[in-house]
N, C-alpha and C positions, 0 to 999 in steps of 0.2 A: 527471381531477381526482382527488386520492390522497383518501382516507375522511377522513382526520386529520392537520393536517403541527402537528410538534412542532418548536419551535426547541430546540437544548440548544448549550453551550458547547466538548463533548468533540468528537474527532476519531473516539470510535468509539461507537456508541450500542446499549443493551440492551434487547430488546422481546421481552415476554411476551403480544401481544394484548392486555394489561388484565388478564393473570390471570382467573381463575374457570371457570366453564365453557363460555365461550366462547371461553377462551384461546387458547394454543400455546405446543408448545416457545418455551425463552428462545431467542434469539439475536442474536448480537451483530454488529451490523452496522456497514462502516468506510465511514467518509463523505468520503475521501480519492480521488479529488485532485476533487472538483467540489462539495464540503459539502455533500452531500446524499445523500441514498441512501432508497430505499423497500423496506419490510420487504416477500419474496418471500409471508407468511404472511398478512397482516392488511389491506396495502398503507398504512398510516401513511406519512409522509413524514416523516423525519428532516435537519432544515435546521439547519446550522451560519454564523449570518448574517457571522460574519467570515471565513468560508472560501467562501461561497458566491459561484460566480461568477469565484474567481477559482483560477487555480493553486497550491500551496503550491510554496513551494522545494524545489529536489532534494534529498533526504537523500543524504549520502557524505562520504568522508574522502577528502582531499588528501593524498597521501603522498607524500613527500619523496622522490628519486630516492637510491640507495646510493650511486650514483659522484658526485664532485665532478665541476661542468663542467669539459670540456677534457680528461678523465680517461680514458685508453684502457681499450676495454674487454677484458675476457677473450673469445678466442673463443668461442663454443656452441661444443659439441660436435655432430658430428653426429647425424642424424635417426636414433634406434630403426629400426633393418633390421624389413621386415615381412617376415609368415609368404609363403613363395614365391615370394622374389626373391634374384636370382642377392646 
């Protein structure tokens, strides 16, 4: 059971212990891909309840192919000769 579970709305969460002198170091912890994550320091639980439970979508770019389809392509050139071979 985590000490303290904190709901927040971000995907990355900042945790000082509560500050003072029973703090710690700040750090920021990322609550991707499962919304949740628990500080390695204090053990607080950090819950993001619209991410929690579920996968986020893949971050990436789709990038459009150079050649037009049906487009022949240039050959490669051959493979970099490596160090001692004929």
């Amino acid at each position: 059971m985590a000490f303290e579970t904190i709901e927040i709305d971000d995907v990355i969460a900042a945790c000082n212990g509560g500050g003072g002198p029973l703090g710690h170091p700040r750090v920021y912890l990322n609550l991707t891909p499962h919304g949740r994550v628990e500080c390695p320091y204090c053990s607080r639980l950090f819950v993001n309840p619209k991410m929690a439970g579920r996968m986020p979508p893949e971050i990436g770019v789709a990038m459009p192919s150079a050649h037009k389809p049906g487009e022949e392509r240039p050959e490669e050139g051959p493979a970099p000769r490596q160090p001692g071979t004929p």
